[in-house]
N, C-alpha and C positions, 0 to 999 in steps of 0.2 A: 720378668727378669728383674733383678733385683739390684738397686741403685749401686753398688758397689762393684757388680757387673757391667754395664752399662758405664759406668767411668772406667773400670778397666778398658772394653772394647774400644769403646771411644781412645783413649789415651793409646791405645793399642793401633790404632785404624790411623791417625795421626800420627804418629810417632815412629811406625817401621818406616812404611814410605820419607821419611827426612834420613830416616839414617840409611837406605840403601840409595837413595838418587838425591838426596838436595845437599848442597853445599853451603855455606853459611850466606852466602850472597843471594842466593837462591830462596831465602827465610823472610815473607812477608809478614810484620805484625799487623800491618792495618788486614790482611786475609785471615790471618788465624782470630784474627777479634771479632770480624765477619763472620764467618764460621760457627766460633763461639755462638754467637750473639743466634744465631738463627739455629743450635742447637737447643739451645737455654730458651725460646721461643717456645717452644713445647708446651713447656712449662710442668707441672709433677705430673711425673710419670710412673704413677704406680703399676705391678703388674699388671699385662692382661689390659691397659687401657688404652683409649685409641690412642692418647699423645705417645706413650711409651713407640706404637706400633709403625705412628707417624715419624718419630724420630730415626727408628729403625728404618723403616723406606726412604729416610733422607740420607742417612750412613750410606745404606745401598748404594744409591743413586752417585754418590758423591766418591763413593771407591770405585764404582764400574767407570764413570765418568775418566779415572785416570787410568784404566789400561788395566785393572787390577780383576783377576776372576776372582768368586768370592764362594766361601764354598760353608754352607751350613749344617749345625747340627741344630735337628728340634727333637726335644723332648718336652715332656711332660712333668714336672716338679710334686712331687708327693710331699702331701703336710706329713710331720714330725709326729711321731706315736707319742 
C-alpha cells in the first residue's frame, strides 16, 4: 500500500468516526497525539513490509476496539507496463 494510501485510510479511520459520534467536548488532543505517536512508531512503511503490515494490524485492532466492523478488499497491485 502506498503512503498516500495509508494517510488517506488512516485520516479516513479517524476522521468518520469524530464526525458520526464525537462532539467537540468529546475531542481529546493529548489521545489523538497518542495515537499519532504510536502510528508514526512504525516507522517507513514501504509496501509489502512488516512495519507497513504492523501498522495495519494496529488500525485493525483500534477500529474493532470501538464497535466498528471492518470490512476489506485485498488485491494485488500490477507494476505499470
Amino acid at each position: 500500500m502506498q503512503r498516500a494510501q495509508v494517510v488517506f485510510w488512516l485520516a479516513t479511520v479517524v476522521a468518520i468516526p469524530a464526525l458520526v459520534v464525537a462532539s467537540p467536548e468529546d475531542f481529546s488532543g493529548v489521545s489523538a497525539l497518542t495515537f499519532t505517536k504510536k502510528a508514526v512508531a512504525f516507522g517507513p512503511r514501504p509496501p509489502d513490509s512488516d512495519a507497513i503490515h504492523n501498522l495495519q494490524n494496529y488500525l485493525r485492532t483500534e477500529v474493532k476496539s470501538l464497535g466498528w466492523i471492518i470490512s476489506e478488499d485485498v488485491f494485488q497491485a500490477a507494476p505499470r507496463p
